[in-house]
C-alpha positions in Angstrom: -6.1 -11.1 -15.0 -8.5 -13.5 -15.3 -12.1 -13.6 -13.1 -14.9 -15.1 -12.6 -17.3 -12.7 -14.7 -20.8 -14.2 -13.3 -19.1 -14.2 -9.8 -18.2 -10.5 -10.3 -21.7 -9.5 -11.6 -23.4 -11.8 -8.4 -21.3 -9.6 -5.5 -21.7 -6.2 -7.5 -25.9 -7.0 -7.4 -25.4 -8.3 -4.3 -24.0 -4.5 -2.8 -26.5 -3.0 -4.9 -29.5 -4.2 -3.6 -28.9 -2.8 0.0 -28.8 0.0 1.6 -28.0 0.4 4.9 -24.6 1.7 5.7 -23.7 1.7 9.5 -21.1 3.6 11.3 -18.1 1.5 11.8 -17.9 0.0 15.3 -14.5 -2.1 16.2 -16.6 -5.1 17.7 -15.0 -8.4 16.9 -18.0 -11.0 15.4 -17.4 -14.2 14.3 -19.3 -15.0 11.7 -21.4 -18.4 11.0 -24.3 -19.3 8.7 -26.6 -20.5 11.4 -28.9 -23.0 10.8 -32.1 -21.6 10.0 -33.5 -21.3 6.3 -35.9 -19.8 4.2 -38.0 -20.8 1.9 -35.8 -21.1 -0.7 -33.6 -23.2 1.9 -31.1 -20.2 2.0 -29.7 -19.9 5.8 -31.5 -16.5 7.3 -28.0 -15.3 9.1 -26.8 -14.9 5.6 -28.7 -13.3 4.0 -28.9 -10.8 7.0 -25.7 -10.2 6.8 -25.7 -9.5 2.9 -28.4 -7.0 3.9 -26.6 -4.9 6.5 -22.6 -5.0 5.0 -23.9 -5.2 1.8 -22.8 -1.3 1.3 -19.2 -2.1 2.6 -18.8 -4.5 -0.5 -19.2 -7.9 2.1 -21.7 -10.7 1.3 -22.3 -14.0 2.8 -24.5 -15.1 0.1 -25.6 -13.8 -3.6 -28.9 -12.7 -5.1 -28.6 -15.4 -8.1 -30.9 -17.9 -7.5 -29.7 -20.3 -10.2 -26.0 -20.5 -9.0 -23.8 -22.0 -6.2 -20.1 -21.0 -6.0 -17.3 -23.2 -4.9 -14.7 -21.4 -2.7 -11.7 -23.2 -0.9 -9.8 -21.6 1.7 -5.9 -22.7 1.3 -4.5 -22.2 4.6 -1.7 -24.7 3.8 -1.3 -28.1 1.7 -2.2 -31.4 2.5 -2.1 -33.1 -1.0 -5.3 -32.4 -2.5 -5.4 -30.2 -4.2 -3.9 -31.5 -7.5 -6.8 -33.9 -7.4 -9.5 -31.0 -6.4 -8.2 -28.8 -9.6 -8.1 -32.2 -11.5 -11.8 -32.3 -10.2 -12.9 -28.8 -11.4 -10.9 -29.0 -14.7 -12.8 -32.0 -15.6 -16.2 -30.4 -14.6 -15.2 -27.3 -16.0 -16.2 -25.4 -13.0 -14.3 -22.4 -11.8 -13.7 -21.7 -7.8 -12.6 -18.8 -5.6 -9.1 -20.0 -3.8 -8.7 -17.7 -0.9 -4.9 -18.2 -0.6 -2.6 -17.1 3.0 0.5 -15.8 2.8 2.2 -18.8 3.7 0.5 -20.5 1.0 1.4 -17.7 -1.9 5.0 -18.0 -1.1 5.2 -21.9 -0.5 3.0 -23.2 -3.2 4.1 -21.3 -6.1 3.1 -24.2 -8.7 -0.4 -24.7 -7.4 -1.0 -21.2 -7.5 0.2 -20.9 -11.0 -1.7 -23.9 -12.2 -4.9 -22.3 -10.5 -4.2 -18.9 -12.0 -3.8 -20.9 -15.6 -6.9 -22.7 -15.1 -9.1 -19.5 -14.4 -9.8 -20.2 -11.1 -10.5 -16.8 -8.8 -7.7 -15.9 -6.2 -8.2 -14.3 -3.7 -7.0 -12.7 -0.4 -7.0 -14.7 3.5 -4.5 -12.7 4.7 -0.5 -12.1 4.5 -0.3 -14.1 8.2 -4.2 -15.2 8.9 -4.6 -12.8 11.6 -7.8 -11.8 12.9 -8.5 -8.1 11.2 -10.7 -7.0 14.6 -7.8 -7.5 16.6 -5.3 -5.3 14.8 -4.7 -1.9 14.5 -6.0 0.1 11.9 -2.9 0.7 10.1 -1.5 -3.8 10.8 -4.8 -4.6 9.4 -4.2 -2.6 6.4 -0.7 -4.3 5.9 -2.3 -7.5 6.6 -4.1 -7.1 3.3 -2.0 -5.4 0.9 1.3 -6.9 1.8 -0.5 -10.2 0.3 -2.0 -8.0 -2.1 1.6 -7.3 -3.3 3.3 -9.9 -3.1 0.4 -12.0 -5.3 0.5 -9.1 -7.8 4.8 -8.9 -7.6 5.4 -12.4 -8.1 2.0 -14.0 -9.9 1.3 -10.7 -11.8 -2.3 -11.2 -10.9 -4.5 -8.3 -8.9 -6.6 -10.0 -6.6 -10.3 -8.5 -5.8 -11.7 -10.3 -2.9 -11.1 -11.1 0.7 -12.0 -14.1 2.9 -11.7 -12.3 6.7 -9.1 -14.8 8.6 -10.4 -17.0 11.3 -13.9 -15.8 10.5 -13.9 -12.7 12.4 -14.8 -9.1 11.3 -15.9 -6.2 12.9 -17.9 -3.1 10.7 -14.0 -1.1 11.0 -12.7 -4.2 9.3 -15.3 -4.5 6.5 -14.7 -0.8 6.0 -11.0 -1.4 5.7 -11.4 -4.5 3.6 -13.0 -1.7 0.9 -11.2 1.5 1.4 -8.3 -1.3 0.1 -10.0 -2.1 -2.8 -11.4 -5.4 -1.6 -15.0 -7.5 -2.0 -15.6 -9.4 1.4 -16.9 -12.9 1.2 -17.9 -15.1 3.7 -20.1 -18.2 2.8 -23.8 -19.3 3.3 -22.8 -23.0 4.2 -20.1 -24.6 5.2 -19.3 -28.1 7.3 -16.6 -29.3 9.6 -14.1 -30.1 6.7 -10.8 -28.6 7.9 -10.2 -31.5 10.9 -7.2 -33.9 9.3 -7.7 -36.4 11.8 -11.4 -36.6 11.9 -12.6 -36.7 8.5 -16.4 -37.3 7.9 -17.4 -39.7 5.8 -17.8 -38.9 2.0 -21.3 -40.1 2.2 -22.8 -38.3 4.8 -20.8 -35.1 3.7 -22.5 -35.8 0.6 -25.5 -35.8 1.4 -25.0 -32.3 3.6 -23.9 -30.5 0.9 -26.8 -31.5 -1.2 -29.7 -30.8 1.4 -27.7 -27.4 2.1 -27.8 -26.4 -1.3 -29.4 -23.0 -2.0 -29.4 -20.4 -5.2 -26.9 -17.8 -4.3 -24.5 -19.9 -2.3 -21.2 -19.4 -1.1 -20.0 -23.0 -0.4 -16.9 -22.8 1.6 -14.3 -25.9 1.3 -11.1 -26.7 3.3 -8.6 -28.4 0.5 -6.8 -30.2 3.2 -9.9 -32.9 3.5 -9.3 -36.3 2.0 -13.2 -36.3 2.2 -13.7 -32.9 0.2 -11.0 -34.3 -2.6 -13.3 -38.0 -2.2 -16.6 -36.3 -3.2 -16.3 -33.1 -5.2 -17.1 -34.3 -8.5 -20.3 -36.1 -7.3 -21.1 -32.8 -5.5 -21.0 -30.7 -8.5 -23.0 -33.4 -10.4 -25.9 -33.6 -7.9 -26.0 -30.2 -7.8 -26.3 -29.9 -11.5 -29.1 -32.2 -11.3 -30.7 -30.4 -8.8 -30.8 -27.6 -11.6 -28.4 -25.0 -10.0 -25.3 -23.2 -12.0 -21.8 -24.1 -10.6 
């Protein structure tokens, strides 16, 4: 199976470094980076929440302040994502693809070609239902029925989970780990996902470049035309701007 060794040794320090552990309470949350920063220009709601889920295995951010990671969620195709791997392959950068069910079973040739590549996969959920809303024992099969089937058909084991929709509660996050998972949510991210309203490459551009933070979680939707337009530049700028990818 092939990882992302720096991205494993980022979310192991990440859990290390905290230590509150709460009771697990059933509350649904949806999550979102907020739009306050730091100093270090690193949104606040982030790295709150790597502080308080941090010993559940969940992080929205990482303690490495020389490195951003790219992370796509892959909820279905659109066509771009040939040209986003062509991207990556050419940068030699490796991502996280958080892949659905739907996705694993339809798009068996990108999901080879990402496992060949040594790109990350990992888990969004069997049908991208919201964990907080199902039972203990549906969340569960939510996870590892993916799990399986990723592991049965792509003989790969995957190690980290993207919660569906956004939304976790403290029982979910717990569930998440008892099954063997990392949780990762992101500590930026844009309105990327809308097919019909695209932003402009130039002024998503320029977000991700005066979002960008050491520790990052960048979350990318591979349906956007824009996100396929500008990723190369993206990795470039922030290369120049001194950061790992």
């Amino acid at each position: 199976m092939k990882i992302l060794p720096s991205c494993a040794a980022l979310l192991t320090a990440s859990a290390a470094v905290v230590s509150p552990v709460y009771s697990a309470d059933c509350t649904k949350i949806g999550y979102g980076q907020g739009t306050a920063t730091d100093q270090f220009n690193r949104p606040v709601d982030a790295v709150s929440f790597s502080e308080r889920f941090g010993g559940l295995d969940a992080c929205a951010i990482t303690p490495d302040q020389n490195r951003i990671i790219i992370t796509f969620d892959q909820g279905y195709e659109n066509g771009y994502t040939a040209q986003i791997l062509d991207t990556l392959k050419e940068k030699n950068v490796h991502a996280i693809f958080f892949l659905t069910g739907d996705y694993a079973k339809k798009e068996e040739s990108l999901v080879k070609r990402m496992i060949a590549e040594g790109h990350v996969i990992g888990n969004h959920g069997m049908t991208h239902a919201s964990l907080p809303t199902l039972s203990d024992e549906a969340a569960r099969e939510e996870i590892m029925s993916l799990h399986d089937y990723v592991r049965n058909n792509y003989g790969y084991e995957m190690q980290y989970f993207r919660c569906p929709c956004g939304e976790y509660s403290e029982k979910a996050l717990e569930i998440a780990q008892d099954c063997g998972y990392k949780t990762l949510f992101w500590s930026y991210a844009y309105v990327d996902w809308k097919t019909d309203a695209q932003p402009s490459p130039a002024e998503s551009l320029e977000k991700l470049k005066n979002s960008a933070h050491g520790g990052e979680i960048l979350l990318l939707h591979s349906v956007s035309a824009t996100n396929a337009a500008i990723l190369g530049d993206a990795i470039d700028a922030f290369r120049q701007m001194g950061f790992k990818v």
